[in-house]
C-alpha beads as a LAMMPS data file, in Angstrom:
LAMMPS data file: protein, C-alpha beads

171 atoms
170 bonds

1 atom types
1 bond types

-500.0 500.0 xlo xhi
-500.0 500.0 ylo yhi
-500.0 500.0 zlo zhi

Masses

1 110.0

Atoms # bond

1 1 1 0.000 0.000 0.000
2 1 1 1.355 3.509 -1.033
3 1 1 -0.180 5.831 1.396
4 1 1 0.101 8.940 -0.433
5 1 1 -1.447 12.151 -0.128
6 1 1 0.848 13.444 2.361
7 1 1 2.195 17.388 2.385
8 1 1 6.119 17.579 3.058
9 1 1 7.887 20.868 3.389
10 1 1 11.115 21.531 3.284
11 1 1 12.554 25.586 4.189
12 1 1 15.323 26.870 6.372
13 1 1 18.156 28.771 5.470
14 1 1 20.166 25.989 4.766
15 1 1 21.259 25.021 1.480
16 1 1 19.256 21.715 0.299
17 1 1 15.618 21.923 -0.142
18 1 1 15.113 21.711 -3.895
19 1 1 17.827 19.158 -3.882
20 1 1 16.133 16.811 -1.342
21 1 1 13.078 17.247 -3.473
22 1 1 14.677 16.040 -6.367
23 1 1 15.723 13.523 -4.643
24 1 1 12.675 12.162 -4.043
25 1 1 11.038 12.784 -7.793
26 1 1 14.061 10.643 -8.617
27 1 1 12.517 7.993 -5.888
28 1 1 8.902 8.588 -6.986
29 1 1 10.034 8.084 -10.853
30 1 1 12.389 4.889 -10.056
31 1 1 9.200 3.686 -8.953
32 1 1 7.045 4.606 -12.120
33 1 1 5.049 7.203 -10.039
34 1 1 4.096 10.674 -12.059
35 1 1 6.054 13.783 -10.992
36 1 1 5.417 17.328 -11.609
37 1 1 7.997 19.823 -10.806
38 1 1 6.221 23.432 -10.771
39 1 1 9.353 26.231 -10.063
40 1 1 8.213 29.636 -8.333
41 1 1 10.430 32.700 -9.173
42 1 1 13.398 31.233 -10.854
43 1 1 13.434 29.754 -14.113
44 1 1 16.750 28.904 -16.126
45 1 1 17.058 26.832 -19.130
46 1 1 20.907 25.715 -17.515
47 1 1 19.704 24.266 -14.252
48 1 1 20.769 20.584 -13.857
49 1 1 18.147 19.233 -12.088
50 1 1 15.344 20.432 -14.660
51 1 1 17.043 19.109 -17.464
52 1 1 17.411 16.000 -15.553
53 1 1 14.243 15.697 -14.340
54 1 1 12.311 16.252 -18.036
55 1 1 14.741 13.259 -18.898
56 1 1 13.286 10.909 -16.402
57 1 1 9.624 11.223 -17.491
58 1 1 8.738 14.336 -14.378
59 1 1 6.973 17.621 -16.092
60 1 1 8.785 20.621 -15.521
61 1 1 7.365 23.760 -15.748
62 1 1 8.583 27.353 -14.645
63 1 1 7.053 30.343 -13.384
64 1 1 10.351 32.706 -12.588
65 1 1 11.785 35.542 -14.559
66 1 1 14.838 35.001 -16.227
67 1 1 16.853 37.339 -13.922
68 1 1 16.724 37.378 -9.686
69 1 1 14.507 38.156 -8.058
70 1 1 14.484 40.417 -4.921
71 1 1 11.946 40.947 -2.187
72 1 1 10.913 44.653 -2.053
73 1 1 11.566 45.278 -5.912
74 1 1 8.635 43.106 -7.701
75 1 1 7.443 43.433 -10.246
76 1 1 3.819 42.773 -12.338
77 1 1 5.431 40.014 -14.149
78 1 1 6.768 38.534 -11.301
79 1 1 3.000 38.179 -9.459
80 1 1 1.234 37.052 -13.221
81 1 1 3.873 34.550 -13.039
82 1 1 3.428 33.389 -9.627
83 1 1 -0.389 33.377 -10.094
84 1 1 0.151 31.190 -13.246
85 1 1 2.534 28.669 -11.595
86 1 1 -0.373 28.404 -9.084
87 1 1 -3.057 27.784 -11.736
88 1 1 -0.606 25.098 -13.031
89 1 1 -0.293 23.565 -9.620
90 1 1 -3.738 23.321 -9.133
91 1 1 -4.227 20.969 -12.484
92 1 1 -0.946 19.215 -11.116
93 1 1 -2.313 18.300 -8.068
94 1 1 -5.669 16.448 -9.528
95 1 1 -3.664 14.551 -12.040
96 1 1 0.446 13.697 -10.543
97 1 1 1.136 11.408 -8.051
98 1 1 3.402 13.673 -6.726
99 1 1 3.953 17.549 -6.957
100 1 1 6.598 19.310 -5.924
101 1 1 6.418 22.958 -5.972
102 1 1 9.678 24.611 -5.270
103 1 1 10.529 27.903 -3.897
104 1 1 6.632 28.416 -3.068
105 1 1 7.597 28.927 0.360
106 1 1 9.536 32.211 -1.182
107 1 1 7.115 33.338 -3.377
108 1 1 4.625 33.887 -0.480
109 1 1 7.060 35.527 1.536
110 1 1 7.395 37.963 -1.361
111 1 1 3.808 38.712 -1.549
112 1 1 3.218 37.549 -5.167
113 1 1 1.037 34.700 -3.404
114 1 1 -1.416 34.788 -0.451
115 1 1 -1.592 32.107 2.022
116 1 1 -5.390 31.735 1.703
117 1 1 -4.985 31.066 -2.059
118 1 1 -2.734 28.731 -1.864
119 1 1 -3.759 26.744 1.326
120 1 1 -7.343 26.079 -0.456
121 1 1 -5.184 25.008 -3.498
122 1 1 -3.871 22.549 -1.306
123 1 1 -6.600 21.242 0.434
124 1 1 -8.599 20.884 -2.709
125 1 1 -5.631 18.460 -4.248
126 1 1 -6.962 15.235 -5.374
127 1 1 -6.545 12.068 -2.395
128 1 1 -3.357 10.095 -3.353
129 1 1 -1.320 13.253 -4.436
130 1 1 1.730 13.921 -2.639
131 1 1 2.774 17.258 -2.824
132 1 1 6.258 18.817 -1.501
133 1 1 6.766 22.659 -0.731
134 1 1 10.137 24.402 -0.848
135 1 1 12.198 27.771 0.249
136 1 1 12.609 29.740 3.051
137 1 1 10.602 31.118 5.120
138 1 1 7.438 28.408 4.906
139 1 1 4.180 29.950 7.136
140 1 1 2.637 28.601 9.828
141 1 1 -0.599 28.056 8.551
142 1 1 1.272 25.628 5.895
143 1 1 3.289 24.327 8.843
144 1 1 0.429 23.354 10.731
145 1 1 -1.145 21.419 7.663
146 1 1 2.205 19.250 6.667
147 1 1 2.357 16.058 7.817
148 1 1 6.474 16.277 7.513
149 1 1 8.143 19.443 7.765
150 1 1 12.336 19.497 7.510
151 1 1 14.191 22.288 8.472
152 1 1 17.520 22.853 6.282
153 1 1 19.775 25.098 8.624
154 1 1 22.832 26.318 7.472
155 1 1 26.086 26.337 9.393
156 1 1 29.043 27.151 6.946
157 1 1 28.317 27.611 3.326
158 1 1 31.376 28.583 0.465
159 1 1 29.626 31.736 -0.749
160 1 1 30.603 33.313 2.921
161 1 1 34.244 32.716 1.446
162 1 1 33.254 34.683 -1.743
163 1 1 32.792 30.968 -3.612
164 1 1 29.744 31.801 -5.838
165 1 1 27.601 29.213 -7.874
166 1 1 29.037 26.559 -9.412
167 1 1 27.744 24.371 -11.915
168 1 1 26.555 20.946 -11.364
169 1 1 26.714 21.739 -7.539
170 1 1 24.488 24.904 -7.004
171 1 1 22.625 24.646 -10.714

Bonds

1 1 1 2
2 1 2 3
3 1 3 4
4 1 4 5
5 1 5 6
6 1 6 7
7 1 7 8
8 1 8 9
9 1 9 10
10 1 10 11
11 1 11 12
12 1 12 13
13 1 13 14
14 1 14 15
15 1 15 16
16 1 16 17
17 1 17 18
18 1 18 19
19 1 19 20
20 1 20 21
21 1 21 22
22 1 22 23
23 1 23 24
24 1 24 25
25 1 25 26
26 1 26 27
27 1 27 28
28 1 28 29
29 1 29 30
30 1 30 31
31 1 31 32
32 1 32 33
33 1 33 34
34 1 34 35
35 1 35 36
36 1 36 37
37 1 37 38
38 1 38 39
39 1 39 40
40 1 40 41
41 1 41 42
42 1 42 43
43 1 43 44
44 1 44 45
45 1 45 46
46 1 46 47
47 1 47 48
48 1 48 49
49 1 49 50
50 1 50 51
51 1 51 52
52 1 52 53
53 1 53 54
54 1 54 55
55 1 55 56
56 1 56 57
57 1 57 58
58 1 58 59
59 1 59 60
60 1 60 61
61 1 61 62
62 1 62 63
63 1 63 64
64 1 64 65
65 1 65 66
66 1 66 67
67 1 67 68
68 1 68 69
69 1 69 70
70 1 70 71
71 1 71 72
72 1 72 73
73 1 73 74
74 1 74 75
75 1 75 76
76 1 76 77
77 1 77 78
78 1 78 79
79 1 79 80
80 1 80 81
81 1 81 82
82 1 82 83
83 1 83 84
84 1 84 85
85 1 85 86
86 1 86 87
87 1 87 88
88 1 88 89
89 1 89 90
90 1 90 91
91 1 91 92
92 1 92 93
93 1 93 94
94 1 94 95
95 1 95 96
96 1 96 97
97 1 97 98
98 1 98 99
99 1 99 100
100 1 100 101
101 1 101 102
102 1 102 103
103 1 103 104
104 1 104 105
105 1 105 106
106 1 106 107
107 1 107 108
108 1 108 109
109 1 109 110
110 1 110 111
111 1 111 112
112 1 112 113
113 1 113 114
114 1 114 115
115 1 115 116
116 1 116 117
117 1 117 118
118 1 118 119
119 1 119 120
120 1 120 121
121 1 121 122
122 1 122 123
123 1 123 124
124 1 124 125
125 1 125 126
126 1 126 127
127 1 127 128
128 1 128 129
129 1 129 130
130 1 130 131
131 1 131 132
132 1 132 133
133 1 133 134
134 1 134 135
135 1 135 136
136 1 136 137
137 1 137 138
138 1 138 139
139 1 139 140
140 1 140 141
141 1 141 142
142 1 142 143
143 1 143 144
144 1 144 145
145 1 145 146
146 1 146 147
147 1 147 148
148 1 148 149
149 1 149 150
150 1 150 151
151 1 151 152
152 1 152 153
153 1 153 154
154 1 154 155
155 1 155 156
156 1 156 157
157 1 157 158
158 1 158 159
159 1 159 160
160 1 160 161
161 1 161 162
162 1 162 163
163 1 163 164
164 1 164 165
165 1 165 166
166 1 166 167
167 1 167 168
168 1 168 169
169 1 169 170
170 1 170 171
């Protein structure tokens, strides 16, 4: 018996939450169950684990500018974007096995979500779906709802030591 239809999030400061979701599409996927990967406010053809992922059989779709983006300085596009990644997560979630909607933790802390919207979005997901939330910052009203809830802290990370992005590691 699969027993899904469980909510996992996955924020913190720490350096690992999409990762540890992709980890478990991989998982999911290894054991022919349908992913969807829906991206909040980044979206870059060059990201490793997208690429991967569409290779594997997940959908991938992205609802991020091209550029960063930086609380305090949104824009229109950044909100129609966000409201469109949350349209597409809503079909998602009556149709995948599992969803995974990364950085949607972030994109409510920017304001280009609200927390009603998207808890209803939630709650109205079809039994059996899985779904996964990641990025900083998750609220408590989603905290309260997950059934799992990880905490990524970080300690030590090479951009303190002026080590920025690298490829294959950090995209």
């Amino acid at each position: 018996m699969d027993n899904l239809g469980l909510m996992q999030v996955y924020t913190g400061n720490g350096k690992g939450k999409t990762t540890a979701a992709i980890g478990l599409a991989v998982r999911a996927r290894g054991q022919n169950k349908s992913v969807a990967f829906i991206q909040f406010l980044k979206c870059r053809e060059n990201y490793g684990e997208t690429k991967i992922l569409e290779q594997i059989g997940c959908k991938v779709q992205c609802f991020g500018s091209k550029g960063f983006i930086i609380k305090g300085h949104i824009k229109q596009e950044d909100i129609d974007l966000a409201k469109s990644g949350l349209k597409a997560a809503q079909e998602a979630l009556s149709v995948y096995d599992i969803v995974i909607l990364d950085e949607i933790n972030n994109a409510l802390d920017f304001g280009l979500l609200s927390e009603s919207e998207v808890v209803r979005v939630l709650a109205d997901r079809r039994e059996g779906c899985e779904v996964v939330l990641t990025g900083r910052g998750a609220t408590a009203a989603l905290l309260a709802v997950a059934d799992l809830v990880t905490e990524m802290q970080e300690i030590k990370h090479p951009y303190q030591s002026g080590i920025g992005a690298r490829r294959g590691i950090e995209y």
